[in-house]
Legacy VTK file of the C-alpha trace (Angstrom):
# vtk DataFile Version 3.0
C-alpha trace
ASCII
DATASET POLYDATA
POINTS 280 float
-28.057 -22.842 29.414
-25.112 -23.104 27.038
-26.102 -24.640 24.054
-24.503 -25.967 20.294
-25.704 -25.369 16.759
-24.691 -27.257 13.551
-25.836 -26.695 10.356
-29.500 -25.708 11.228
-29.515 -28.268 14.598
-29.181 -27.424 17.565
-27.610 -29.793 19.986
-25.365 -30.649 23.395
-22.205 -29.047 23.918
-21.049 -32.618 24.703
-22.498 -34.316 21.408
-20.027 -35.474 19.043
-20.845 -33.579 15.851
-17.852 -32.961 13.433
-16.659 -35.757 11.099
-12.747 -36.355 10.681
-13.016 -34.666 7.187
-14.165 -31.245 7.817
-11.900 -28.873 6.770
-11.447 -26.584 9.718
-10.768 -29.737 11.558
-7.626 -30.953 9.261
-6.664 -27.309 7.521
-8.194 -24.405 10.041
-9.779 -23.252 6.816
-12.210 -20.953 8.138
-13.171 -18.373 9.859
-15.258 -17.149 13.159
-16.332 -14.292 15.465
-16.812 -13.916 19.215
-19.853 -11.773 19.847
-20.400 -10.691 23.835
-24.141 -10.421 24.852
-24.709 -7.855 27.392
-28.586 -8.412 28.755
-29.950 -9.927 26.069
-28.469 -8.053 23.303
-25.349 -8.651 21.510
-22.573 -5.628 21.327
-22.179 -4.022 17.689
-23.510 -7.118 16.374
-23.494 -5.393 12.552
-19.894 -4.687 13.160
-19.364 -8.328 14.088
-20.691 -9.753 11.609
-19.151 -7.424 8.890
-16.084 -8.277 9.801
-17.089 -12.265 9.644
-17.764 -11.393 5.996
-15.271 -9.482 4.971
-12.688 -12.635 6.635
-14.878 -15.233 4.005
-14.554 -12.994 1.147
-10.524 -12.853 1.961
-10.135 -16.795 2.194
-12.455 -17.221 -0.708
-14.908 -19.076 1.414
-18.377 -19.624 -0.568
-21.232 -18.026 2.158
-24.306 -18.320 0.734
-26.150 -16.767 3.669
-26.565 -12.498 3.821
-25.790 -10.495 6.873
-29.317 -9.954 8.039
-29.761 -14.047 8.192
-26.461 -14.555 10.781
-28.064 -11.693 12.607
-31.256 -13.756 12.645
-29.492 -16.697 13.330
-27.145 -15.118 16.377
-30.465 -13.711 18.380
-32.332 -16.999 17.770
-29.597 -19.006 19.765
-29.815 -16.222 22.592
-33.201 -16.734 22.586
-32.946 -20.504 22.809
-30.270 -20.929 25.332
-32.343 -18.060 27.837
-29.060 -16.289 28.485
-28.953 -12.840 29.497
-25.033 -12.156 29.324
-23.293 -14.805 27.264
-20.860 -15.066 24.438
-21.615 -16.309 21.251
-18.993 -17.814 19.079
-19.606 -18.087 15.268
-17.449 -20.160 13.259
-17.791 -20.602 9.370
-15.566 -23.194 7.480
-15.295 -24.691 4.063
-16.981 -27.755 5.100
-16.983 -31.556 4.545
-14.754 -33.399 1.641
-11.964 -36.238 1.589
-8.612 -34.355 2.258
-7.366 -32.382 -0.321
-5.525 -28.850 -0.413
-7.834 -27.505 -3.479
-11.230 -26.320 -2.640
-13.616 -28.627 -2.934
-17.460 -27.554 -4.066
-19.236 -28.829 -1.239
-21.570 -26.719 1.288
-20.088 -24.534 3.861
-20.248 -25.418 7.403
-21.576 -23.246 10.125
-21.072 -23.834 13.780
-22.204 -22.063 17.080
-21.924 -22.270 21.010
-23.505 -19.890 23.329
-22.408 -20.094 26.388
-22.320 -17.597 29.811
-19.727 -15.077 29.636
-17.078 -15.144 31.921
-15.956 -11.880 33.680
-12.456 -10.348 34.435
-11.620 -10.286 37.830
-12.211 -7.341 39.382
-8.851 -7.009 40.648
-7.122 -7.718 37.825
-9.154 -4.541 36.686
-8.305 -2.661 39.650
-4.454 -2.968 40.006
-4.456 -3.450 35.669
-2.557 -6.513 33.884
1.416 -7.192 33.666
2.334 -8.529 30.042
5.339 -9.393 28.111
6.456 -8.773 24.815
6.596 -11.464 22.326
8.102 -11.804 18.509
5.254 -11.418 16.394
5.687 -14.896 14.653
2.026 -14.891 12.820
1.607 -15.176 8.947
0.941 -11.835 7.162
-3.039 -11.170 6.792
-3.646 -10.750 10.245
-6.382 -9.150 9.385
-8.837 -12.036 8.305
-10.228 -13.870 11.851
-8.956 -17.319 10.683
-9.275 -19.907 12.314
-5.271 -20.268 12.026
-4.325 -19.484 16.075
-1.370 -21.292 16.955
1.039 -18.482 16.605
-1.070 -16.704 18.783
-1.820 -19.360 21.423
2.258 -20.308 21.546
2.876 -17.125 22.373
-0.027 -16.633 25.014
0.990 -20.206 26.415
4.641 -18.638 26.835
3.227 -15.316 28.685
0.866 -17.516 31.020
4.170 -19.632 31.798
6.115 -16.462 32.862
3.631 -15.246 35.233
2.025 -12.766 32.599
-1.119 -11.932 31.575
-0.931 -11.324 27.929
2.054 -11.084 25.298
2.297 -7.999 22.929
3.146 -8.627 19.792
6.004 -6.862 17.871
7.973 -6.831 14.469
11.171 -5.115 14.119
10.964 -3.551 16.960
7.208 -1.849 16.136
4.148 -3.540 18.299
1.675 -4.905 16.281
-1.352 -6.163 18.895
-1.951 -8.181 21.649
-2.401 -12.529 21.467
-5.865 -11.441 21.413
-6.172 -8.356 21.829
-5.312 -4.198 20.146
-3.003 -2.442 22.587
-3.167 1.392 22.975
-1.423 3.672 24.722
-1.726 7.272 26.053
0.348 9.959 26.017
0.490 13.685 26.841
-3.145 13.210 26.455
-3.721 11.269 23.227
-4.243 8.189 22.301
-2.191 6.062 20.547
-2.838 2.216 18.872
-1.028 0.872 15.584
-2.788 1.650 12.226
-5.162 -1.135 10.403
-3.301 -2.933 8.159
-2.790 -6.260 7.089
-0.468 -7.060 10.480
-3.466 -6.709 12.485
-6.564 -7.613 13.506
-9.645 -4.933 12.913
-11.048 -5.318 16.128
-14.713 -4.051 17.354
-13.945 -3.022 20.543
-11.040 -1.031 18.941
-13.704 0.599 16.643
-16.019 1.209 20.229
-12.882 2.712 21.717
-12.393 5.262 18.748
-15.868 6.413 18.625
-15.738 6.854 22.438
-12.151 9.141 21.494
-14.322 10.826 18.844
-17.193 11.779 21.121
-15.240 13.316 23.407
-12.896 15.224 21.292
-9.428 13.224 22.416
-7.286 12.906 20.173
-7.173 9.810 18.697
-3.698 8.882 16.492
-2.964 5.982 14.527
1.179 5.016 14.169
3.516 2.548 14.379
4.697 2.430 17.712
7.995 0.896 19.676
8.406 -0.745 22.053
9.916 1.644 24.010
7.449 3.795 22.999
4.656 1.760 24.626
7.011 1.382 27.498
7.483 5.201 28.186
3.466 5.804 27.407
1.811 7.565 30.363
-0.820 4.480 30.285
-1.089 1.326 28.220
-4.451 -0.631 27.744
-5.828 -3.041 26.004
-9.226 -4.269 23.892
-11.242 -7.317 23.210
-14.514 -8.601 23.047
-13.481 -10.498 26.384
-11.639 -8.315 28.194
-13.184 -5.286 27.024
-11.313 -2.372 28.256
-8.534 -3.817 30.310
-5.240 -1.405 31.947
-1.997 -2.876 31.686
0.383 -0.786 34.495
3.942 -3.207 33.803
5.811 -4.899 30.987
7.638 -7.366 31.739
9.994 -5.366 35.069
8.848 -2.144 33.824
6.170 -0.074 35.379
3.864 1.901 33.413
3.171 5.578 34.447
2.264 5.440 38.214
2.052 1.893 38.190
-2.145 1.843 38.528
-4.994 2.354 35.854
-4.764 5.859 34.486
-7.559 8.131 34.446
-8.183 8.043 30.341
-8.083 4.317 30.899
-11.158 4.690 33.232
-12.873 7.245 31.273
-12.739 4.831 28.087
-14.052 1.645 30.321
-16.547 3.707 31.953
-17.912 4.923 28.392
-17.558 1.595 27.505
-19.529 0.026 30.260
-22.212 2.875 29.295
-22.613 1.620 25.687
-23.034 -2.006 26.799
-25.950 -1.308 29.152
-23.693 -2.087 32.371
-23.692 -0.599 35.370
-20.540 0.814 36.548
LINES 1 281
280 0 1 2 3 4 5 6 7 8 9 10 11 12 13 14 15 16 17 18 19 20 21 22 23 24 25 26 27 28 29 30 31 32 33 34 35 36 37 38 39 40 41 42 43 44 45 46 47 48 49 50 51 52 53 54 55 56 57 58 59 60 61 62 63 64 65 66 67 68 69 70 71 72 73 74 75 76 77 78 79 80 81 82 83 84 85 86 87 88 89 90 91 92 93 94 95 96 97 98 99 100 101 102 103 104 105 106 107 108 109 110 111 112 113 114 115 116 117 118 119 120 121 122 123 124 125 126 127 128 129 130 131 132 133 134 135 136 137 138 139 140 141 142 143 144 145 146 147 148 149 150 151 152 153 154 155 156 157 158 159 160 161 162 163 164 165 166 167 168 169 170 171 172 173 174 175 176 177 178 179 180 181 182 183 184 185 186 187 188 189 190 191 192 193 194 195 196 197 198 199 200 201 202 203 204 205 206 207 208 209 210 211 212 213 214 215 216 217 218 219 220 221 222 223 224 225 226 227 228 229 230 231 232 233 234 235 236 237 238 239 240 241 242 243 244 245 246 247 248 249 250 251 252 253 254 255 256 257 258 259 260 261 262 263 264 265 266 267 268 269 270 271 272 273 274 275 276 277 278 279
């Protein structure tokens, strides 16, 4: 069942838990992960929850707890809720004081839900996603997984309203990432996704996807890349700890490649699928 944690309880999804002055609530000072669960075990879990760290450390947020205790913490609610394949969100803030833009010294606040995890639609896999391109209109440190999303949901609201799946993101005229997502593309057999930086978000499944390039000796390149460079790629995909592995075959009017999911597209959600424990 899905279930809620707070602070060392854990409670109903439905129970009314955080007070008006919590500071994620009035600022969005924090910061969170989204783990997927694939039978029972959560996917690059030490990845996750290095990354969850590394966001604190950049927002000067006060954890007291070390990485092998949110570990501990992560399979206990698995355990709890009796979920094979769920999705565990994580979400770390500064924590309860009157309003005030200074840090205050009080405890941080930890919160959790584990609910089942929702799959793709299979023939959104099949035929692959249409998206649109977007302004990037976000604030610089990308990066950290802040609890800051309304740049992001704005411009996913706007895709969703035109009939598209996702919006890519883009500065001058160079692609940064998805809403929620990395975007990659291949050509002349490589592989192609926009270097870490500050402008974007280190994602896991991005990391999966470059170990899977790695292992099979494809070449795996890291630039800026246009838009018209994404447009003219011989396939375009995307990444998330949702979507997983996801082909996008048009942009807007334009059709990518042959219009369906290219075969490197399938090789990297079929290696995917493998490291999660799914059948494909």
């Amino acid at each position: 069942m899905a279930i809620g944690y707070i602070n060392g309880k854990y409670v109903d999804l439905n129970t009314c838990v955080i007070p008006i002055d919590e500071r994620g609530h009035q600022f969005g000072d924090g910061v969170y992960e989204v783990i997927r669960v694939y039978d029972g075990t959560p996917f690059m879990l030490k990845e996750h929850i290095e990354r969850l760290v590394n966001s604190a450390h950049a927002i000067k947020l006060p954890i007291t707890c070390d990485k092998k205790e949110y570990e501990q913490l992560i399979h206990e609610a698995i355990e709890k809720s009796a979920l094979s394949n769920c999705d565990v969100y994580l979400q770390i803030t500064r924590g309860i004081a009157p309003r005030n833009h200074l840090f205050p010294n009080t405890p941080v606040s930890t919160t959790m839900t584990v609910k089942p995890s929702k799959e793709i639609d299979s023939s959104l896999r099949e035929k692959g996603a249409n998206v649109m391109f977007h302004a990037d209109e976000r604030w610089a440190k990308c990066y950290i997984k802040s609890l800051n999303l309304l740049p992001n949901i704005l411009a996913k609201q706007t895709a969703h309203e035109n009939g598209y799946y996702e919006a890519i993101l883009y500065r001058d005229e160079y692609v940064t990432e998805g809403t929620s997502s990395n975007v990659f593309i291949v050509k002349d057999g490589k592989i192609y996704t926009t270097p870490l930086t500050e402008n974007i978000l280190p994602g896991i499944t991005r990391m999966a996807v470059k170990n899977i390039a790695e292992a099979f000796h494809i070449p795996f390149v890291e630039k800026r890349m246009t838009k018209d460079e994404v447009k003219g790629a011989d396939e375009v995909f995307m990444t998330s700890t949702t979507a997983e592995v996801l082909p996008i075959t048009s942009i807007e009017e334009h059709i990518i490649g042959t219009g369906k999911p290219g075969s490197l597209t399938t090789k990297f959600y079929r290696e995917f699928q493998r490291m999660t424990g799914k059948e494909f």
